[in-house]
C-alpha positions as CSV (number, residue, x, y, z in Angstrom):
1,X,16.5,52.5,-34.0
2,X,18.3,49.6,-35.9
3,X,17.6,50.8,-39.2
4,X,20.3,48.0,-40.7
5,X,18.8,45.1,-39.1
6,X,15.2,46.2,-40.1
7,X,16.3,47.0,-43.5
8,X,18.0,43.8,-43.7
9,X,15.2,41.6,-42.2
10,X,13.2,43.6,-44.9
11,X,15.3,42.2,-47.8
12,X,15.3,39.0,-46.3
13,X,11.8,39.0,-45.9
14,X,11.6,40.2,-49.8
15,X,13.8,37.5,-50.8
16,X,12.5,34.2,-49.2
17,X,8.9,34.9,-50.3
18,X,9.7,35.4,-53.9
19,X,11.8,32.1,-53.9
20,X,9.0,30.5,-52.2
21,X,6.3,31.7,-54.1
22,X,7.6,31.0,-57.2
23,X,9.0,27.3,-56.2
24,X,5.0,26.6,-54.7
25,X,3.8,27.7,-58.1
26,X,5.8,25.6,-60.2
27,X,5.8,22.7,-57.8
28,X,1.9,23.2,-58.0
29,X,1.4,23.0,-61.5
30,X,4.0,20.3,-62.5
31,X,2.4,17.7,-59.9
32,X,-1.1,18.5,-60.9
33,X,-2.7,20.0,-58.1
34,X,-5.6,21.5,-58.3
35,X,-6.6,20.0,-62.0
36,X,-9.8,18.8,-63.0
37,X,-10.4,15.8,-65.1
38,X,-10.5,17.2,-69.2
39,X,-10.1,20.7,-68.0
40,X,-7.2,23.2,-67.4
41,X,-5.6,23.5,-64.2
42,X,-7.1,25.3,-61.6
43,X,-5.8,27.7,-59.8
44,X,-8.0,27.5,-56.8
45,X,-6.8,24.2,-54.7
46,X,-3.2,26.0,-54.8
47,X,-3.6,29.1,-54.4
48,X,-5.9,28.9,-51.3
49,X,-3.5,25.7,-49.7
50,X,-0.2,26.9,-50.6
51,X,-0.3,30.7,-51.5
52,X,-0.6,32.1,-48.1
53,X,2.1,29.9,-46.4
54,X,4.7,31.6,-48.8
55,X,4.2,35.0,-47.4
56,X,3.8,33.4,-43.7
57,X,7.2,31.3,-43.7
58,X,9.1,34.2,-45.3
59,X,7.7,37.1,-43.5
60,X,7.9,35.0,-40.2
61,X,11.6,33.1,-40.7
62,X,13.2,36.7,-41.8
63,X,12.0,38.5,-38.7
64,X,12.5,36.0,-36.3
65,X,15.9,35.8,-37.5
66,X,16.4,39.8,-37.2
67,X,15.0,39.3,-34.0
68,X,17.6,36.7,-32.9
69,X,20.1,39.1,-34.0
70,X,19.4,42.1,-32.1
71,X,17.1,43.9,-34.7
72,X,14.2,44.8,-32.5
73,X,15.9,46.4,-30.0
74,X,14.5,45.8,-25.9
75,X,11.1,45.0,-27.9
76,X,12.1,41.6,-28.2
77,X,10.2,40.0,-26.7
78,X,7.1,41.7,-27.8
79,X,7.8,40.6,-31.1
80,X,8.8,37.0,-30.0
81,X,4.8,36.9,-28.7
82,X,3.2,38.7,-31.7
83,X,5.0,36.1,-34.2
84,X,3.8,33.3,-31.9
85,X,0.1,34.4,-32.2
86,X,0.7,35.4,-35.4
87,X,2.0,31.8,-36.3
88,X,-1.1,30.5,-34.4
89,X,-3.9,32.6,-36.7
90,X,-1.5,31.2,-39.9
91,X,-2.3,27.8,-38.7
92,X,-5.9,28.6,-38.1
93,X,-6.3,29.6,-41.6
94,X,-4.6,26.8,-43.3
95,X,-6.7,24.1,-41.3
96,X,-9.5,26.4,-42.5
97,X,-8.8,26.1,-46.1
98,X,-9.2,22.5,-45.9
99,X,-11.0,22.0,-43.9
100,X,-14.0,24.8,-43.0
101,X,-13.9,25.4,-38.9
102,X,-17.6,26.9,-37.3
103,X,-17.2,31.1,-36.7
104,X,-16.8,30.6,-32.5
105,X,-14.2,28.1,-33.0
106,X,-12.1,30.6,-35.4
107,X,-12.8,34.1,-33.2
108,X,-11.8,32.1,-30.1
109,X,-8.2,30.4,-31.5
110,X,-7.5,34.1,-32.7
111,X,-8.8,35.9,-28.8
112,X,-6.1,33.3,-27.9
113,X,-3.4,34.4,-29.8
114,X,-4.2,38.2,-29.5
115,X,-4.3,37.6,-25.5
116,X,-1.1,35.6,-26.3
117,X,1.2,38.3,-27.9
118,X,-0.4,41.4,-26.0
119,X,0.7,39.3,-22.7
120,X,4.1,39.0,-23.7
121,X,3.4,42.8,-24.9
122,X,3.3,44.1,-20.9
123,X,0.5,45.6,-21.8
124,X,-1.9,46.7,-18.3
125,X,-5.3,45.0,-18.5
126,X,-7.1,47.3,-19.7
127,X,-4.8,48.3,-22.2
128,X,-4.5,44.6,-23.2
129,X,-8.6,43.6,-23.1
130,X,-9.1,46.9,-25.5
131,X,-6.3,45.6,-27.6
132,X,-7.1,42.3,-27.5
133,X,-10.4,43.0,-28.5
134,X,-9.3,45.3,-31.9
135,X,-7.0,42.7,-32.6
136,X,-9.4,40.0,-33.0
137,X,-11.5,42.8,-35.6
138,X,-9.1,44.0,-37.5
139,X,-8.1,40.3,-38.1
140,X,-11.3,39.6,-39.5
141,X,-11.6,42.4,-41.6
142,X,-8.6,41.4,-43.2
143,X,-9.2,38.3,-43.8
144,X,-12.7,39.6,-46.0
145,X,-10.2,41.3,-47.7
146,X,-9.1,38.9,-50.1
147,X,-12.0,38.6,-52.7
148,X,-9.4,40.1,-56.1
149,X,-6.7,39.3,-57.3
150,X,-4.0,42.0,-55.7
151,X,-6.8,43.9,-53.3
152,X,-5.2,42.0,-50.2
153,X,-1.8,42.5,-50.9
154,X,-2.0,45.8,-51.9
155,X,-3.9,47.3,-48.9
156,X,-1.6,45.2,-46.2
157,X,1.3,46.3,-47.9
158,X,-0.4,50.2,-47.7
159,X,-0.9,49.7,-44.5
160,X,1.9,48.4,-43.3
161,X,4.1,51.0,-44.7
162,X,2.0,53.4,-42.8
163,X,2.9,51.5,-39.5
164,X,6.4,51.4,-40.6
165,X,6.3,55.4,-40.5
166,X,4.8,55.6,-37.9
167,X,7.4,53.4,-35.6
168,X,10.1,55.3,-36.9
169,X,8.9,58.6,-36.2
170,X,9.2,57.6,-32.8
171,X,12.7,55.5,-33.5
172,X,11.5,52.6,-31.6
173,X,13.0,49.2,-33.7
174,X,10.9,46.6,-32.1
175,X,7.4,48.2,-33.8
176,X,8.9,48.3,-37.0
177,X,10.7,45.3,-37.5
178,X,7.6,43.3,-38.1
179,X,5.9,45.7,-40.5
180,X,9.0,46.1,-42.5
181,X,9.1,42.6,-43.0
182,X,5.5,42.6,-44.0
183,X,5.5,45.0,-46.4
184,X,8.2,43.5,-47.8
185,X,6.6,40.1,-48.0
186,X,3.6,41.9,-49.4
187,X,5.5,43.3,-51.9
188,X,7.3,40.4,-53.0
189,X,4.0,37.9,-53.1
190,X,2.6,41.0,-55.0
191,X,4.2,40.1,-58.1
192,X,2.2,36.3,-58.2
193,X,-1.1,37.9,-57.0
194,X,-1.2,41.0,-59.4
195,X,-3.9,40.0,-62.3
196,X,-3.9,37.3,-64.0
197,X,-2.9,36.1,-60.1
198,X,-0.7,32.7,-60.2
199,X,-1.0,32.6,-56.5
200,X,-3.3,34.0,-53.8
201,X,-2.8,34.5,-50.2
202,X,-6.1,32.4,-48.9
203,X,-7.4,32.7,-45.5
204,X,-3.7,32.0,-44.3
205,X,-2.1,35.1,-45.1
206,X,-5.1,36.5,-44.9
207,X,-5.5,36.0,-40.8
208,X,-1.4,36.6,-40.7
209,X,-1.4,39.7,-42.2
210,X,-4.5,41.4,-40.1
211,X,-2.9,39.9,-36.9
212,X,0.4,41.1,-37.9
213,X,-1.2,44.9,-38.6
214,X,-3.1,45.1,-35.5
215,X,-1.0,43.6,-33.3
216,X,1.9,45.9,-34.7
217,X,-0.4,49.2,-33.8
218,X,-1.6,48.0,-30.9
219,X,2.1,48.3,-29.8
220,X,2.8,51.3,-31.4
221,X,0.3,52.9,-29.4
222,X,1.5,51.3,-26.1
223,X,5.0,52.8,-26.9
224,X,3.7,56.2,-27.8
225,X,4.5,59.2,-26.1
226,X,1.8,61.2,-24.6
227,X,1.9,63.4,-27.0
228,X,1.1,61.6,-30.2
229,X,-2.4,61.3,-30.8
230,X,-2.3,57.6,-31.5
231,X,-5.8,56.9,-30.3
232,X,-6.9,59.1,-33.3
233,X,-4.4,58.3,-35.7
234,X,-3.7,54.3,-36.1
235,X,-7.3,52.8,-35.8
236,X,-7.6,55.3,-39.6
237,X,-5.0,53.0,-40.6
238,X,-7.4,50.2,-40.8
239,X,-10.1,52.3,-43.0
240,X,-10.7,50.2,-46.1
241,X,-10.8,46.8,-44.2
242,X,-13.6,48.1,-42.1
243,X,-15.2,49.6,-44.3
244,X,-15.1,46.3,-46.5
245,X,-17.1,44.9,-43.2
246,X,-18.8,47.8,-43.0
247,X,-20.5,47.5,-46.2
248,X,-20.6,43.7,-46.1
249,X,-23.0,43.3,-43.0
250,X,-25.2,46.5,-44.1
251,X,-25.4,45.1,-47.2
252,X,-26.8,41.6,-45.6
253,X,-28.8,42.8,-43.1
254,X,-30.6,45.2,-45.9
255,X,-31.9,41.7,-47.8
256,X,-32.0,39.7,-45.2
257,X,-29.3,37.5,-45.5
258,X,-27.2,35.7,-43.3
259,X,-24.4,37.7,-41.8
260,X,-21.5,34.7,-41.8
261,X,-22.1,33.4,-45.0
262,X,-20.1,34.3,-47.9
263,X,-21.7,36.8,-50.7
264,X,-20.6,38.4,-54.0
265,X,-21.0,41.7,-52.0
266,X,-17.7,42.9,-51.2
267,X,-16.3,46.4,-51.9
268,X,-14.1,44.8,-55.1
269,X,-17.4,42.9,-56.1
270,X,-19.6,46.1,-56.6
271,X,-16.6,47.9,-58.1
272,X,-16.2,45.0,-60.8
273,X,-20.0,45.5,-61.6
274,X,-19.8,49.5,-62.3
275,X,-17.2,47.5,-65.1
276,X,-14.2,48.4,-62.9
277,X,-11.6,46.3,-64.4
278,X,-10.0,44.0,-61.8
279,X,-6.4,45.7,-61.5
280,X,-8.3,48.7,-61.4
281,X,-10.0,47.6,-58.1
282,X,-6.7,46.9,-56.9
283,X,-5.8,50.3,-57.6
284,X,-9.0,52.0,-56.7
285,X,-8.5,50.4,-53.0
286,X,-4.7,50.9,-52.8
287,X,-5.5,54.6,-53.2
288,X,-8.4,54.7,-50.9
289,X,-6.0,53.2,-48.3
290,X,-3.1,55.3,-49.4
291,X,-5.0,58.5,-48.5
292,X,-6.2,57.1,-45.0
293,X,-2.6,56.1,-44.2
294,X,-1.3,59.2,-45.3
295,X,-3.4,61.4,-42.9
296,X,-3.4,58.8,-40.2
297,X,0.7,59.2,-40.6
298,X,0.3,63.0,-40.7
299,X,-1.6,63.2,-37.1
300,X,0.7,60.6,-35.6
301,X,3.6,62.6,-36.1
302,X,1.7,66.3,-35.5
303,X,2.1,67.4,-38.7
304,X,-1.9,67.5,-38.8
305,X,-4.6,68.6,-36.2
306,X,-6.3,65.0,-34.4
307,X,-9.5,66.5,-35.6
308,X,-8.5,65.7,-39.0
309,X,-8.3,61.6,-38.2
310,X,-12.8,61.9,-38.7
311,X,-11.8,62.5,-43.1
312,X,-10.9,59.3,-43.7
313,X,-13.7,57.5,-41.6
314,X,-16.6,60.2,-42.4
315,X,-15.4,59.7,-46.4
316,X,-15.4,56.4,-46.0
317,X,-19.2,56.0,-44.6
318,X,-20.3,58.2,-47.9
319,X,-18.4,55.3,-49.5
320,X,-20.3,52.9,-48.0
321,X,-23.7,54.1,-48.6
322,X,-23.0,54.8,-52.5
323,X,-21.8,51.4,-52.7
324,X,-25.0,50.2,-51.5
325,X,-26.8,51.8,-54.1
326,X,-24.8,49.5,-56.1
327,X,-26.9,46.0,-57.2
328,X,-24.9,42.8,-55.4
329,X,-27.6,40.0,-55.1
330,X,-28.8,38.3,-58.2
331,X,-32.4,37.4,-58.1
332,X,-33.1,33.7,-59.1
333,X,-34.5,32.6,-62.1
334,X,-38.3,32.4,-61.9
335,X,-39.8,29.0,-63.2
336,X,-43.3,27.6,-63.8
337,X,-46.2,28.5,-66.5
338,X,-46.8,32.3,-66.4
339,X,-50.2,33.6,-65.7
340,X,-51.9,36.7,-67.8
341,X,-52.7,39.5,-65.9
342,X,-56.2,40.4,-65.2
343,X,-58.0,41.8,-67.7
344,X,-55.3,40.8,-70.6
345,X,-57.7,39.7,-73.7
346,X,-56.7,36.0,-74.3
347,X,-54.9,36.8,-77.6
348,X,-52.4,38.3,-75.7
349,X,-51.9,35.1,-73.6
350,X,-49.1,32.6,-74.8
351,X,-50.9,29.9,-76.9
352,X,-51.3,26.1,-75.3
353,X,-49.8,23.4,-77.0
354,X,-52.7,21.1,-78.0
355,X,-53.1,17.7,-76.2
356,X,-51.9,14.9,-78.2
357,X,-54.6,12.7,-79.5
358,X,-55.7,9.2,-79.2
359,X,-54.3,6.6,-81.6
360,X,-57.8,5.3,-83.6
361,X,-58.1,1.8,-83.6
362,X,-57.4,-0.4,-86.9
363,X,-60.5,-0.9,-89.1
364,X,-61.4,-3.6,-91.0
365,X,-62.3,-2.3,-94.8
366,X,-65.9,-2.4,-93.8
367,X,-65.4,0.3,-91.1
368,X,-65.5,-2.6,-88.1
369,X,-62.5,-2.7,-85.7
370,X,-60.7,-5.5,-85.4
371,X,-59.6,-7.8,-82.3
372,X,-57.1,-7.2,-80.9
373,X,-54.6,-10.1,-80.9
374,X,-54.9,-13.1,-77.8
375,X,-52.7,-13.1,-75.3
376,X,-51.4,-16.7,-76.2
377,X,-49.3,-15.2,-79.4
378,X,-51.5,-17.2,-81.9
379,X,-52.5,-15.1,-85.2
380,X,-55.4,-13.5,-84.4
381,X,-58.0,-14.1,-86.9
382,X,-61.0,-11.4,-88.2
383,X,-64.4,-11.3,-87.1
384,X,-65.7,-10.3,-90.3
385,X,-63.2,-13.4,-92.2
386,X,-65.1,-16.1,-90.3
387,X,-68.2,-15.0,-91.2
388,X,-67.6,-14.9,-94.3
């Protein structure tokens, strides 16, 4: 294992995304984008358009480069097709942000780019359908992910540094190159996206980093030795982002809403209403990951039974249904006149405004009313003057 080159590649990785993040932010708010006329700047127009690319171009340039350079080992080439499909899903997301692609049209760029880098991967068929196919879910888990400021970041970067473990237990460089870089990317974009977040990742880091994740395991566990349990450890890696979409689609098929359309009913949403404060939630999902990736790390290396890979999923689905006890649909307003309830007394009802009444006509001082003036504009003169 080239643990200088990954190391390095690492720093590098650390290094170009700070610089980067921090140019795109002052760039951003110096030239005005995302402001609103008589308001403050926003944040939103560039964090979701340039926030992502930051952790793409450094994570991406930094392990290509260690790549190039003999970092990954014989695995280069498998990392040479996961950065291509990773590239691809980057791409996706930023056409995304601005301008919203249809759900088939997304899940069938991304099937190519899994397809893509497991291809390059050798993987067997089968080996690559199956992969192929978590790829593609894990990728969208992610990319629900990013609903707080720091939740993204600090779950990829968890699980990443799970990953990273579990590559070197086995000393194999080309599956850890990539999420060494990552984490380190993660890490460094970490300190724009804590709260109050200056930048956020956006469905363009979003998409990289689940590609990056899955497509990393999926070749862990095609370089594992028989005897690692990797069927039962690395899909625990991936607890919190599944059971964000877990809890997501339960959640909308339990009111009757539509599954792809976007909801303030995310795991960091219902925290935040139980008054969770929002680095908290950061926290509360770094830790829920932290523990999955720990035991997931444990069984991969034998340290642990493969029984013990059904905690972190089984605790997670108790998660899930106390989280759904949690409120995360505000019902509308209700408008219109209420009606009293049957057998109310009429007291009780809400008083009716009277109708407004009808102007009186003028009176003469006899009590007569007058005429009203002709239509030719000429003084109109009393019936009761002429005959007098």
């Amino acid at each position: 294992m080239n643990v200088l080159g990954i190391i390095a590649s690492a720093v590098a990785a650390l290094f170009i995304t700070v610089v980067l993040a921090k140019g795109v932010r002052r760039t951003a708010l110096r030239s005005g984008i995302g402001r609103e006329p008589g308001a403050r700047p926003s944040r939103a127009g560039m964090v979701r358009r340039l926030g992502g690319a930051t952790v793409v171009i450094g994570v991406g340039t930094a392990a290509a480069a260690g790549s190039g350079l003999g970092a990954a080992g014989d695995g280069g080439w498998a990392v040479t097709g996961l950065l291509a499909g990773a590239g691809i899903v980057a791409a996706l997301g930023l056409v995304h942000e601005v301008r919203p692609l249809g759900v088939p049209l997304r899940v069938a760029v991304q099937t190519a780019a899994a397809t893509l880098a497991m291809c390059l991967a050798g993987l067997s068929p089968v080996a690559g359908v199956l992969a192929v196919i978590w790829i593609v879910l894990v990728t969208q888990a992610f990319a629900l992910l990013d609903t707080s400021d720091g939740v993204l970041a600090t779950v990829g970067a968890v699980t990443a540094a799970g990953l990273l473990a579990c590559a070197a237990v086995d000393g194999r460089s080309g599956p850890a190159l990539l999420p060494a870089a990552l984490l380190a990317g993660l890490t460094g974009f970490l300190l724009h996206n804590w709260h109050p977040a200056r930048l956020r990742p956006g469905a363009s880091a979003s998409l990289f980093t689940g590609f990056v994740l899955a497509s990393s395991g999926a070749l862990i566990h095609a370089a594992a030795p028989p005897e690692r349990a990797a069927w039962a450890a690395l899909p625990v890696l991936a607890t919190v982002a599944l059971a964000d979409t877990a809890l997501v689609l339960a959640s909308r098929r339990r009111a009757s809403r539509p599954l792809l359309q976007d909801d303030g009913d995310h795991i960091a949403h219902r925290l935040r209403r139980i008054r969770v404060t929002v680095p908290g939630t950061a926290v509360v999902l770094g830790l829920w990951a932290g523990a999955a990736v720990t035991i997931g790390t444990l069984v991969y290396a034998g340290v642990l039974h493969p029984a013990l890979a059904l905690v972190p999923p089984t605790g997670s689905a108790l998660a899930v249904l106390a989280l759904l006890r949690i409120p995360a649909y505000v019902a509308p307003p209700r408008t219109g006149t209420r009606r009293p309830a049957p057998g109310t007394p009429a007291a009780a009802a809400p008083p009716t405004p009277p109708a407004p009444a009808a102007a009186e006509p003028a009176r003469t001082p006899v009590g007569r009313p007058t005429v009203p003036p002709p239509p030719t504009g000429r003084p109109a003169v009393g019936v009761t003057a002429d005959r007098s």
